[in-house]
C-alpha positions as CSV (number, residue, x, y, z in Angstrom):
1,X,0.0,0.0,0.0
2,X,1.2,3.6,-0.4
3,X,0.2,6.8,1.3
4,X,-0.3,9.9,-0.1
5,X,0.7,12.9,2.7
6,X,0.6,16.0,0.8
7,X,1.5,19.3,1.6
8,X,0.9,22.7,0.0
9,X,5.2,23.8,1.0
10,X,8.1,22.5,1.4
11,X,7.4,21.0,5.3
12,X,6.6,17.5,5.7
13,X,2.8,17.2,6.1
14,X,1.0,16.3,9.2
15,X,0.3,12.6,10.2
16,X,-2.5,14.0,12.4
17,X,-1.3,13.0,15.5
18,X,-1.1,9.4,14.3
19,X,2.3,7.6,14.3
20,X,3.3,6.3,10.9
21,X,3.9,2.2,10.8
22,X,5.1,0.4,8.0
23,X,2.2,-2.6,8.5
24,X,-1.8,-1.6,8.8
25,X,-4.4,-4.3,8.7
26,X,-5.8,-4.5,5.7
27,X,-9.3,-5.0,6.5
28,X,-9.5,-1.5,8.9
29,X,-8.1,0.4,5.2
30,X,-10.9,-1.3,3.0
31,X,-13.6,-1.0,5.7
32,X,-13.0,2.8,6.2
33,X,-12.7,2.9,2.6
34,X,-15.1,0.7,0.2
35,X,-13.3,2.2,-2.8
36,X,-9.8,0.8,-1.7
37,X,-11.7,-2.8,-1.1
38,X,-13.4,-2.4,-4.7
39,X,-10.0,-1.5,-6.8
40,X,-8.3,-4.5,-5.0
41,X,-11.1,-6.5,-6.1
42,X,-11.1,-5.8,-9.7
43,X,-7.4,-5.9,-10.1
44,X,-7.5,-9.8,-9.0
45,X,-6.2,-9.0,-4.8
46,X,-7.5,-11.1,-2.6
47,X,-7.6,-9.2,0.6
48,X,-8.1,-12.0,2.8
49,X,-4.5,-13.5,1.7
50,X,-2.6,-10.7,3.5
51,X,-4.3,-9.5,6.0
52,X,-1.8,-7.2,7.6
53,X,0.2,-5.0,4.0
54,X,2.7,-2.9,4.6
55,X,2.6,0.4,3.4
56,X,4.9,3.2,2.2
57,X,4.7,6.9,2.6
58,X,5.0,9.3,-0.7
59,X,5.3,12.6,0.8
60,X,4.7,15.6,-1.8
61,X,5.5,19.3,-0.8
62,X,4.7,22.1,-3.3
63,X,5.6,25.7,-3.8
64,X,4.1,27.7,-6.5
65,X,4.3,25.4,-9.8
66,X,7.5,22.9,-8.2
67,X,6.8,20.1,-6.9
68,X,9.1,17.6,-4.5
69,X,8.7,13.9,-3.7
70,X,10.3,12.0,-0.8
């Protein structure tokens, strides 16, 4: 899985007081968000077969028309 933070400068964006881990269940993801379940679906995952995924943060920062990625 992969994590969009963005940020409209060049700071890191907030995690909103939650502390990023490189695992999340993936059942808590797809039942907060039915889309997520539904793409997985269609692309052939199984969501059951891994039910802890580890995910990975892209973290965007932009300032007027530049744009960086971490």
């Amino acid at each position: 899985m992969i994590e969009l933070k963005d940020s409209k400068s060049y700071a890191i964006a907030s995690f909103n007081s939650t502390i990023p881990t490189g695992r999340k269940p993936i059942k808590k993801i797809a039942g907060e968000h039915p889309s997520i379940r539904e793409q997985m679906e269609k692309a052939g995952d199984d969501i059951d077969s891994l039910p802890v995924r580890d995910v990975f943060y892209l973290i965007r920062g932009r300032q007027r028309n530049n744009a960086k990625f971490v």
